[in-house]
Backbone bond lengths (Angstrom), bond angles and torsions (degrees), N, CA, C in turn:
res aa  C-N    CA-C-N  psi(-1)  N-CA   C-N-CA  omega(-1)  CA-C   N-CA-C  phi
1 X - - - 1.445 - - 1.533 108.75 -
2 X 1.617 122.40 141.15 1.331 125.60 -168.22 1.798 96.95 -89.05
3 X 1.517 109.82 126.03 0.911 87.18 172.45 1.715 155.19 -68.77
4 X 1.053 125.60 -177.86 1.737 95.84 166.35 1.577 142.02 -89.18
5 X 0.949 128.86 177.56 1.829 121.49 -155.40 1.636 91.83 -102.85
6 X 1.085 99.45 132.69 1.512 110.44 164.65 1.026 113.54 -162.73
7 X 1.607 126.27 97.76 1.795 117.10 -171.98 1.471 98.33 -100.68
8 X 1.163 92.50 144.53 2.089 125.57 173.72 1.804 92.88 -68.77
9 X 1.662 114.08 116.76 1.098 109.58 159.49 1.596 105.14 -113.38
10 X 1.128 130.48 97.48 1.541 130.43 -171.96 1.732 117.45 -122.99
11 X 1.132 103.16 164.23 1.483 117.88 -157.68 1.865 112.66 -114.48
12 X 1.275 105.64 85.61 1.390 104.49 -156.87 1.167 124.55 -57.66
13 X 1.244 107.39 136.58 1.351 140.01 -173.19 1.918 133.30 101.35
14 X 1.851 90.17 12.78 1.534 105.96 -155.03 1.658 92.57 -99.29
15 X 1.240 137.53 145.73 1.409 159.94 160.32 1.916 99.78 -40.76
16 X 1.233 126.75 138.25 1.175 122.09 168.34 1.268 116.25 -146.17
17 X 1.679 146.03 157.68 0.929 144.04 -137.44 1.794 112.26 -173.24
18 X 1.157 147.93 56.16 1.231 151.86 116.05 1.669 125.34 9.80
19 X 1.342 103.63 117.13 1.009 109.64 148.45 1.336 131.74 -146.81
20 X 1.633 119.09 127.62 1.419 120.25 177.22 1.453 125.96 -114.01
21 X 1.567 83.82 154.43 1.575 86.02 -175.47 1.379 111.60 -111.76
22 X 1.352 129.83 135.68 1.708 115.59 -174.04 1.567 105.23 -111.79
23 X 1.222 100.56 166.36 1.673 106.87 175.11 1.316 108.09 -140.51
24 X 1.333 117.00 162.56 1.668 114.94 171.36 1.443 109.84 -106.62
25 X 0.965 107.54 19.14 1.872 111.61 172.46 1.650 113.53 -149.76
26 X 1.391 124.39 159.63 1.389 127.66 -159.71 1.446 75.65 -81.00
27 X 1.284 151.75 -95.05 1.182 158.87 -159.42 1.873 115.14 -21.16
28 X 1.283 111.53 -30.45 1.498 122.55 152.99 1.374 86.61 74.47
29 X 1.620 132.21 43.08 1.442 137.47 126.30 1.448 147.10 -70.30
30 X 1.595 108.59 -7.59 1.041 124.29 -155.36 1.665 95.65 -139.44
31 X 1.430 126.46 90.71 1.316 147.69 175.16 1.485 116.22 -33.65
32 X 1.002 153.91 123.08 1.642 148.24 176.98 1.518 89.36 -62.54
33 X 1.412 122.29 141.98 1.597 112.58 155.38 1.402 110.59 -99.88
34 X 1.392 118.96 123.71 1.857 127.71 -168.75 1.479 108.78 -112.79
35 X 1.757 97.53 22.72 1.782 115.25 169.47 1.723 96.59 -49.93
36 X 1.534 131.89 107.84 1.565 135.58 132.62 1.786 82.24 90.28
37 X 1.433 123.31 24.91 1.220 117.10 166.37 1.994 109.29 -94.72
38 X 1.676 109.56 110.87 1.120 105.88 173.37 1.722 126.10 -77.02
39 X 1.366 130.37 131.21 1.418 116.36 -174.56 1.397 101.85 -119.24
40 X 1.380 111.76 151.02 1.496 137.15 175.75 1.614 103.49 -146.21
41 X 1.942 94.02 129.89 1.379 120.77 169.44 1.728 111.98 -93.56
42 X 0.908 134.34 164.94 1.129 129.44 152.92 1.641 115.06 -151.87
43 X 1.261 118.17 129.27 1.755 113.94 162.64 1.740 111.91 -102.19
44 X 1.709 92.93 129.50 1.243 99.24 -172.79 1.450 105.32 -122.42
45 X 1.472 146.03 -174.96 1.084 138.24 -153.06 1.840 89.51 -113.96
46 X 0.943 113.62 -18.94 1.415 115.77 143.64 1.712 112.95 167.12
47 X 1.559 105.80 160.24 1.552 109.98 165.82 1.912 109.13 28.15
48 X 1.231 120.81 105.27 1.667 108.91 171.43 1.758 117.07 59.65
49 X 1.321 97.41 7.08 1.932 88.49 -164.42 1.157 68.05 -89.09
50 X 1.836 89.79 -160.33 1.261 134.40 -177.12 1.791 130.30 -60.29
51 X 1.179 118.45 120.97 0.948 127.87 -167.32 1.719 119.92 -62.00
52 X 1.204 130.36 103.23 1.451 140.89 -162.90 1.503 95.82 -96.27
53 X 1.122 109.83 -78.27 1.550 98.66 -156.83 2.089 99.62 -146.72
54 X 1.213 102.84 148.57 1.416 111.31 -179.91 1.439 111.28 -122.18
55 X 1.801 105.52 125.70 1.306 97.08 -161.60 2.195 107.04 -89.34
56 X 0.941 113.55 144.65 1.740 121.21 -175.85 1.313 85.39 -71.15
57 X 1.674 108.39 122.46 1.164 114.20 175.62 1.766 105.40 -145.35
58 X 1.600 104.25 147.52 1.798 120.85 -170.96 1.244 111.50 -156.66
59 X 1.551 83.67 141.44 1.937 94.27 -164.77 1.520 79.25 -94.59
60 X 1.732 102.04 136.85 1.611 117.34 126.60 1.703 136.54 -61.67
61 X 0.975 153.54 86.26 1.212 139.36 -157.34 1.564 120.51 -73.55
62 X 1.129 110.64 123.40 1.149 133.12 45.34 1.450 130.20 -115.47
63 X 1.262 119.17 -42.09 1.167 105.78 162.53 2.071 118.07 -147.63
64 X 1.166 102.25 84.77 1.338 119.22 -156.29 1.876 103.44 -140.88
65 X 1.360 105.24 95.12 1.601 97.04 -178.54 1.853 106.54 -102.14
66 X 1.321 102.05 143.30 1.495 103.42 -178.72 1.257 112.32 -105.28
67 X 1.311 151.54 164.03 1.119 162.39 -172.66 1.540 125.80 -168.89
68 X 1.651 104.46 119.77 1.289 120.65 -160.59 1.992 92.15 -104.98
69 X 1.264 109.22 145.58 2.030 115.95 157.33 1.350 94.40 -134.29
70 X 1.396 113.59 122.07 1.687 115.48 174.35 1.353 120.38 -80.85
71 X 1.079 115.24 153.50 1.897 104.73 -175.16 1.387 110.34 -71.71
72 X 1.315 119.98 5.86 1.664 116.85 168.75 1.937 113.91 -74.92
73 X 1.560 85.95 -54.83 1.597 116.60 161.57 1.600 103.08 -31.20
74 X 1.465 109.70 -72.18 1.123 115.55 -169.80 1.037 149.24 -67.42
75 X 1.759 94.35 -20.56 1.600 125.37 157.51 1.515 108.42 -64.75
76 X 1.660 130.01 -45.93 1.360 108.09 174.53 1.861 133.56 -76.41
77 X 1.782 105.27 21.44 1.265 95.92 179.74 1.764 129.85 -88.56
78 X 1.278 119.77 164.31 1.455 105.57 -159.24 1.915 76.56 -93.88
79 X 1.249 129.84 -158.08 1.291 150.28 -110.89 1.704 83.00 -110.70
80 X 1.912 106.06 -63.47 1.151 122.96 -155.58 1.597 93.38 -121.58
81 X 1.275 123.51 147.25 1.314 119.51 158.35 1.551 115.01 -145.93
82 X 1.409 130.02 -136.47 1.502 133.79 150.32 1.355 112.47 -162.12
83 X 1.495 119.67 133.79 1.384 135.41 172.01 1.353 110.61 -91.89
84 X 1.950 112.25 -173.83 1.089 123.33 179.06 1.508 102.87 161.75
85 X 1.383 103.60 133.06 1.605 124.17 177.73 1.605 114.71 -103.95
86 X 1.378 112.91 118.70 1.595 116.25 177.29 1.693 107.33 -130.29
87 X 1.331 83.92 144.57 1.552 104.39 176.36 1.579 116.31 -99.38
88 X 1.197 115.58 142.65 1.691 115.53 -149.37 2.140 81.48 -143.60
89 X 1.604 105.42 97.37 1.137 121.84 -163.31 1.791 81.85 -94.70
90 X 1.383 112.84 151.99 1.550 136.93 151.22 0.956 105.92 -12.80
91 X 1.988 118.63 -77.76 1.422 126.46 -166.31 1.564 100.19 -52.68
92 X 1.246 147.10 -33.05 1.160 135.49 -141.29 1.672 127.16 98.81
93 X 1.394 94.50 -6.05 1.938 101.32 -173.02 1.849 101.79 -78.38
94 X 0.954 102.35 137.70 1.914 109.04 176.66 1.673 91.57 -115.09
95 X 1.444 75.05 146.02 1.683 84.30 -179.55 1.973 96.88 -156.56
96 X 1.533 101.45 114.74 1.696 103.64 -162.00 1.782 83.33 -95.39
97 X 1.430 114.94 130.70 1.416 129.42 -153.10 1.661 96.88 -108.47
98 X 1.802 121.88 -37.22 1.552 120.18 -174.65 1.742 95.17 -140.83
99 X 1.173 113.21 126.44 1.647 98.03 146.05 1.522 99.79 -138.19
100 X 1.522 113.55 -175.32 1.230 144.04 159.32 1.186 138.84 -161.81
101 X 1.562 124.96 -153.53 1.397 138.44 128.89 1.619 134.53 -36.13
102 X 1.058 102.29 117.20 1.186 89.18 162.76 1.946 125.84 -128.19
103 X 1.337 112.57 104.37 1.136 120.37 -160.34 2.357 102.66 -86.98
104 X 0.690 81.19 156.45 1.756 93.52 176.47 1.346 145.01 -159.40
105 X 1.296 113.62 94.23 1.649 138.55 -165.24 2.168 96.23 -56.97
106 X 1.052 73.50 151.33 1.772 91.39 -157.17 1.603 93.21 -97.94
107 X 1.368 138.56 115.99 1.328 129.90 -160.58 1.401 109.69 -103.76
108 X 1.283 129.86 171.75 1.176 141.70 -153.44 1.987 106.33 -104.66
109 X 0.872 93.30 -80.52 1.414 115.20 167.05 1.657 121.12 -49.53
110 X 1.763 108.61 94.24 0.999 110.73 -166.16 1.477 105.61 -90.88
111 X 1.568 140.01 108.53 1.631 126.20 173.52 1.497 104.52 -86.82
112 X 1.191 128.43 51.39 1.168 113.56 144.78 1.542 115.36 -118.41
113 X 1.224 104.05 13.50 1.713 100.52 -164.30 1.744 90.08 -110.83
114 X 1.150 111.91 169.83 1.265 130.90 -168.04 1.929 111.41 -64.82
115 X 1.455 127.12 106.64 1.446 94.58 173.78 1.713 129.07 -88.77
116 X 1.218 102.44 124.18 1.558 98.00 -178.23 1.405 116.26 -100.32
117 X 1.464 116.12 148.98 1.419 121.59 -176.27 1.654 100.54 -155.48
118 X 1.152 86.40 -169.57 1.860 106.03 -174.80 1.365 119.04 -49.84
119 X 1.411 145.43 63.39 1.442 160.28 -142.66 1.581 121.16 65.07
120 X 1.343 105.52 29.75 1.479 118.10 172.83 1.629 104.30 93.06
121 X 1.245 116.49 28.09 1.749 111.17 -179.99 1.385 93.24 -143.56
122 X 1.538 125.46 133.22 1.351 143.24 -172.00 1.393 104.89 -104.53
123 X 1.143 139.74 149.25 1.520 151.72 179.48 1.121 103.64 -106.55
124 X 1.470 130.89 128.37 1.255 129.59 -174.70 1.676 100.54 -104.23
125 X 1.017 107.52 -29.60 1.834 127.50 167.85 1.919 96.01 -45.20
126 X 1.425 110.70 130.96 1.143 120.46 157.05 1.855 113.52 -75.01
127 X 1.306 99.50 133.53 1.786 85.98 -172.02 2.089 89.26 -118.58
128 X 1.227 78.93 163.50 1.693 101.70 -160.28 1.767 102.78 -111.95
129 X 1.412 114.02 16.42 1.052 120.17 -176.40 1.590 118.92 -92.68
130 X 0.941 117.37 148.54 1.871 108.10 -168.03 1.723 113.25 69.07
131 X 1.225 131.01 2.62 1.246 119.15 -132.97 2.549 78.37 -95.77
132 X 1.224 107.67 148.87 1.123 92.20 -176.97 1.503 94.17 -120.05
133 X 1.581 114.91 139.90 1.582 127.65 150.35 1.405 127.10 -23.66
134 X 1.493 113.58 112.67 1.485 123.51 167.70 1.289 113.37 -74.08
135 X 1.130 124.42 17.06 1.726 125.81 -175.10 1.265 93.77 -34.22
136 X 1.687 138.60 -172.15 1.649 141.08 128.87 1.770 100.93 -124.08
């Protein structure tokens, strides 16, 4: 079965958090059972490349997989990459359930750099002071 499309549009360096729910029928009556089913994500720079980042992932049971990308993770991605979620059953059968794209907005706000403000303390409060009238 081909899997299904779901591309990662994320904003590097930001915390992310997934959750899916699977079914064994289009009608989404019939629960996946993820009894002793192990899952692994991985983002790679694409198809077979190189291994970027692996997302921490845990089934709820019955059939509910969660998936964590940490903003460390997320800080090392290049622009464009590609993911994919597989299920790693008892018998040995793999069966990759979502992959895609993975696209990534380049962020502004660097927290690793020093923040400076008005005697070394930053206001996170928007202040309304100086602010001048748009009248026309």
């Amino acid at each position: 079965m081909t899997p299904g499309n779901y591309p990662f549009n994320l904003y590097r360096g930001d915390s992310y958090r997934w959750q899916f729910t699977l079914f064994d029928d289009i009608a989404q009556t019939q629960q996946t059972d993820l009894t002793d089913v192990l899952v692994h994500s991985q983002i790679r720079d694409r198809p077979g490349g190189a291994l970027i980042a692996a997302l921490a992932c845990t089934v709820t049971l019955p059939n509910v997989i969660n998936a964590v990308l940490s903003a460390s993770d997320c800080a090392q991605l290049p622009s464009s990459a590609a993911w994919d979620l597989q299920l790693l059953y008892g018998s040995g059968d793999v069966a990759t359930v979502l992959a895609g794209i993975v696209n990534v907005t380049t962020n502004v706000t660097d927290l690793s750099a020093p923040l400076v403000g008005h005697h070394g303390v930053v206001s996170l409060r928007p202040s309304l002071r100086g602010r001048r009238s748009q009248h026309g």
